[in-house]
C-alpha positions in Angstrom: 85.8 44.7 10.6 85.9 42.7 7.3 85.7 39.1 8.7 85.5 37.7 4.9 88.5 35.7 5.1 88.5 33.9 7.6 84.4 33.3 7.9 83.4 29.8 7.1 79.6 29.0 5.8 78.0 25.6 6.6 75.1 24.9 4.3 72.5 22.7 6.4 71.1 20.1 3.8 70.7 17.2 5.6 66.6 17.1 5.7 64.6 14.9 4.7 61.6 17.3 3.9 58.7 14.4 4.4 56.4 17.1 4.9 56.6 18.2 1.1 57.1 14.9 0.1 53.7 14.9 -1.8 55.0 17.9 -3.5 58.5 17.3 -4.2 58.2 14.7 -6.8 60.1 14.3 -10.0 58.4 13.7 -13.3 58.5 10.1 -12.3 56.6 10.5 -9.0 59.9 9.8 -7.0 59.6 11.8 -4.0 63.1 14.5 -4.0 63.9 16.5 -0.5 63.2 20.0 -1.2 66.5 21.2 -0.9 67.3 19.5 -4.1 63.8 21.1 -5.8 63.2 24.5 -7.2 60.7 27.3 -7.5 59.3 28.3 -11.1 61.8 26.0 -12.4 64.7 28.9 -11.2 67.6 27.2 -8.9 67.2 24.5 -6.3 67.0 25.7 -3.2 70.3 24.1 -2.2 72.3 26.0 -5.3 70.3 29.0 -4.2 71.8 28.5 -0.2 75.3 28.0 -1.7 75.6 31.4 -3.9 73.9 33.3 -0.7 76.7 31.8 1.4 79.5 33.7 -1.3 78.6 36.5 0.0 80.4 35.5 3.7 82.8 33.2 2.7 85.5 32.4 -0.1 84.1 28.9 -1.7 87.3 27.1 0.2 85.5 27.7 3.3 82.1 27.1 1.7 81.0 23.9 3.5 77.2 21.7 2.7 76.0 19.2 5.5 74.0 16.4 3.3 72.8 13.0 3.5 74.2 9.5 2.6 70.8 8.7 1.5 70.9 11.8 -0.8 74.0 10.8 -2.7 71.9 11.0 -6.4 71.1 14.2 -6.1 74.2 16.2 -4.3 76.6 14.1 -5.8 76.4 16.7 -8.9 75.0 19.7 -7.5 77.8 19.8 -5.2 80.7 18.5 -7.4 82.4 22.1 -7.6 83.0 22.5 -3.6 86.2 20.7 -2.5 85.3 17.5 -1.2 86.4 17.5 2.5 83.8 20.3 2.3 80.7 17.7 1.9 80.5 16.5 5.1 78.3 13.5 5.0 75.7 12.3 7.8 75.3 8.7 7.5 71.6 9.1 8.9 68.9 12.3 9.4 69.4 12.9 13.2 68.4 16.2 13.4 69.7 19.4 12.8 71.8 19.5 16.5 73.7 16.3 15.4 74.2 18.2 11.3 75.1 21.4 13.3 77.6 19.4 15.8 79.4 17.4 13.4 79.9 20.0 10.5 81.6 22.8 13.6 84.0 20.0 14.6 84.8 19.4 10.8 85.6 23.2 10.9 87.0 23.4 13.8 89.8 20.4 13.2 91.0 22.6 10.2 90.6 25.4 11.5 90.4 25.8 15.5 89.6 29.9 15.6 87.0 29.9 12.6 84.2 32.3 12.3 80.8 30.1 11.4 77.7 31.3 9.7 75.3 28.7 9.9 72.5 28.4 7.0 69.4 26.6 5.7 69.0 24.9 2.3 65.3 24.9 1.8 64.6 28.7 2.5 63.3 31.1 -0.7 64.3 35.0 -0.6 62.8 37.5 -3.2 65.6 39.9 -2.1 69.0 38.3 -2.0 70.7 41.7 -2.2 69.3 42.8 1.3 69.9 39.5 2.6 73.6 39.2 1.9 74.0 42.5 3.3 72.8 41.3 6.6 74.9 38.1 6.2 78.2 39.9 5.7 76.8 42.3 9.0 75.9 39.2 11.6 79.4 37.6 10.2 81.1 40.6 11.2 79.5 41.0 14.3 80.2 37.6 15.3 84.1 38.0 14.2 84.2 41.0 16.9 82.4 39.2 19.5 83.8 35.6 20.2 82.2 35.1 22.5 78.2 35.4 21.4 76.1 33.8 19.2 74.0 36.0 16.6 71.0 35.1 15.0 69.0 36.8 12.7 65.8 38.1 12.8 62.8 38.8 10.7 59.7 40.9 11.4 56.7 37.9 11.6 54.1 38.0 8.6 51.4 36.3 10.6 50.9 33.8 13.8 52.5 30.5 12.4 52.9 28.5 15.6 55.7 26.1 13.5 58.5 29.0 13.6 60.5 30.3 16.2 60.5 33.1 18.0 63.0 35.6 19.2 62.1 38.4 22.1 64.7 41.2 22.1 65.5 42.6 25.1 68.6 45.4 25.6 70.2 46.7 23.1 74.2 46.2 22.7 77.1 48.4 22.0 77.1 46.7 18.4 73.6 47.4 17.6 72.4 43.7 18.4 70.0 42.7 21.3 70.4 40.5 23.9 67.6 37.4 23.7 64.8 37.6 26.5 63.1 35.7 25.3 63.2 32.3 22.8 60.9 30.0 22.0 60.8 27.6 19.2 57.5 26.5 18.0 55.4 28.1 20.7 51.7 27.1 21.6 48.5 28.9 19.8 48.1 30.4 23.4 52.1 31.1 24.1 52.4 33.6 20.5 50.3 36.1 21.3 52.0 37.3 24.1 55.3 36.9 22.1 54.2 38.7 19.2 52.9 41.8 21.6 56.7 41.9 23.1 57.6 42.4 19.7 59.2 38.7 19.2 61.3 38.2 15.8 61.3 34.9 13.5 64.0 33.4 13.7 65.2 32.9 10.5 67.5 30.0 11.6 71.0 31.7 10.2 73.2 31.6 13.2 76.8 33.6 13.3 79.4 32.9 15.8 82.9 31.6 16.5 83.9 27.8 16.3 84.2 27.8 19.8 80.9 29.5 21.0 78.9 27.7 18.5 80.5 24.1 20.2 80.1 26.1 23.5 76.1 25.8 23.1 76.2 22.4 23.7 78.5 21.9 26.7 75.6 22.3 29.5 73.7 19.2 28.5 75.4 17.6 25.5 79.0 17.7 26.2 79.5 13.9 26.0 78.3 13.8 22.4 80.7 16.7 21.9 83.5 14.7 23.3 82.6 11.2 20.8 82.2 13.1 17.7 86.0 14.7 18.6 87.1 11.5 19.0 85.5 9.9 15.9 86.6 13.0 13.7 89.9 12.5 15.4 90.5 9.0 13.9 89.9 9.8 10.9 92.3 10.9 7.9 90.1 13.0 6.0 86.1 14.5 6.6 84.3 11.7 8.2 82.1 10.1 5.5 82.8 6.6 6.5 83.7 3.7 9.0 84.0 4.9 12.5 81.4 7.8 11.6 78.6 5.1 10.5 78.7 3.4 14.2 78.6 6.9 16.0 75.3 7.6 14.6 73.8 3.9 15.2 71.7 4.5 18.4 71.5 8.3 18.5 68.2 9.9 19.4 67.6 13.2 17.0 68.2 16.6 18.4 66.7 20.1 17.1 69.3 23.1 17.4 66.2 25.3 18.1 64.8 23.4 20.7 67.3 21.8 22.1 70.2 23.9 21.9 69.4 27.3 21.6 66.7 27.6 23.3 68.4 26.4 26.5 71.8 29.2 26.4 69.5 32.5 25.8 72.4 34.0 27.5 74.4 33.9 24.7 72.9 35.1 22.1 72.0 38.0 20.5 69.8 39.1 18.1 69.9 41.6 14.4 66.8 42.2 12.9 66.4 41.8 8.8 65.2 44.1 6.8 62.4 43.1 4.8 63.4 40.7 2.3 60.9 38.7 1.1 62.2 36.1 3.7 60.2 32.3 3.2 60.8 28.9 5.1 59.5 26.2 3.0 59.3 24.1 5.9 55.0 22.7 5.3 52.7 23.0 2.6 51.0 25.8 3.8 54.0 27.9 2.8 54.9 26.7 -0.1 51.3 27.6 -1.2 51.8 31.1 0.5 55.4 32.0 -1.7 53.2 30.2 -5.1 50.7 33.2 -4.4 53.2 35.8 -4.9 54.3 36.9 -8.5 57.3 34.8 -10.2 60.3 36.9 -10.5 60.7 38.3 -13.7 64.0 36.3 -15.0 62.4 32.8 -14.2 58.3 33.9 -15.0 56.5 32.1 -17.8 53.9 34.0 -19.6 50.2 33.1 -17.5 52.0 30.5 -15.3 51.4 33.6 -12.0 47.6 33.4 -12.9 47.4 29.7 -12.7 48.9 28.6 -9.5 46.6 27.1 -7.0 47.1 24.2 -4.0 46.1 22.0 -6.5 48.3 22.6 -8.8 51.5 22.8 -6.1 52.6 19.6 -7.6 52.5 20.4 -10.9 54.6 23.8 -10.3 57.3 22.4 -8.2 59.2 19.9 -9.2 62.4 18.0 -8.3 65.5 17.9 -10.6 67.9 14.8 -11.1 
């Protein structure tokens, strides 16, 4: 099944990434959220998410969650994607609230969508690879309306700040049902994980409009029900007014934590091949990815031999 056409992608750009913020700084020391930086002075991350996402979707259905707050720096970047397609949080309240308010955008326009959900401040060395698996977990979801796919990578190590997915059976379309999930587990919870053979999860999440919206019925069906009605009064995407007072008051919610990891049921899980795969989400990884050899199109001659932590800031810089 070729679910191309009628597959929407939802860029997740809404961070506020104050855990770089000591590296994310422009020439002027202003701190810039990663998603808006780049690596070896190639892409930002953010115009890096938004080619990846071409390869599930046509750029009409090409959608980018960002941040009022943000406005300097997506106001260009994202000039080229039609503007209902910015769909604009008023505040950082997590990436449940992003997630929740971008699918009922989607779903107004377009009430039996197909959703692939992606971050903005991940680095691949291999997007081939990668867009081969997003245009497979697109698919997969098209056939199945009623799951929710997410993909997984084989772990590199024991980082305790990722999440974790334990296969169980495997399905008739070559995806696993989820024993197990567990975002952020305990130093004493990912051992055990890892020995049952747990997956990262990489956080790009495929389903329908309505499964996707489906996750949060159990315990968060009354914030389902005033977003509707705020996205209801309005005439266009819901940048403005009525949007503004939803969010006054809202405590944050995780997707991971929150949502997902409370409807295993419904998910499923497809493994990644290797594809040099990085979440930029703490220092620590940034330093990790600044190890590894620049790619040859964006390499400088002796830049490779003279990264180091304390040079992070020097070799990662925000654009304006």
């Amino acid at each position: 099944m070729d679910s191309f056409g009628n597959t929407w992608a939802i860029v997740l750009a809404g961070g506020d990434g104050t855990r770089l913020q000591s590296l994310t700084t422009n020439l002027n020391g202003v701190p810039v959220p990663k998603q808006y930086c780049s690596i070896w002075d190639g892409p930002s991350l953010i115009e890096g998410a938004l080619e990846r996402a071409t390869a599930v979707a046509p750029l009409r259905r090409i959608c980018a969650v960002v941040a009022s707050a943000h406005r300097r720096w997506w106001s260009t970047s994202l000039g080229f994607l039609p503007n209902e397609n910015v769909i604009v949080q008023p505040r950082n309240r997590g990436t449940g609230i992003g997630i929740l308010l971008s699918l009922l955008c989607v779903h107004k326009r377009d009430p039996f969508a197909n959703i692939v959900l992606m971050p903005a401040d991940h680095y691949l060395q291999d997007e081939s690879t990668m867009a081969l698996s997003l245009r497979g977990v697109a698919d997969l979801a098209a056939a199945d309306t009623g799951a929710v796919y997410l993909l997984g990578a084989n772990p590199s190590g024991s980082d305790p700040n990722l999440g974790y997915v334990v296969p169980a059976e495997v399905q008739p379309d070559g995806s696993s049902s989820v024993a197990t999930f567990v975002e952020k587990p305990s130093m004493t919870e990912l051992p055990a994980l890892l020995e049952q053979g747990a997956l990262v999860n990489v956080f790009i999440v495929a389903g329908s409009v309505g499964a996707l919206l489906g996750l949060y019925q159990a315990s968060y069906a009354h914030l389902v029900d005033a977003f509707d009605e705020v996205i209801a009064r309005s005439h266009e995407a819901p940048n403005h007014g009525p949007l503004f007072d939803a969010y006054e008051g809202l405590a944050p919610l995780d997707f991971s934590q929150d949502i997902l990891q409370h409807n295993v049921p419904s998910l499923r899980v497809v493994p990644v091949p290797p594809c040099g795969w990085f979440d930029l989400g703490t220092p620590e990884r940034v330093a990790q990815l600044l190890k590894q050899p620049a790619p040859k199109s964006l390499a400088a001659p002796g830049r490779a031999a003279s990264l180091s932590p304390l040079s992070l800031s020097t070799q990662w810089l925000g654009r304006e």
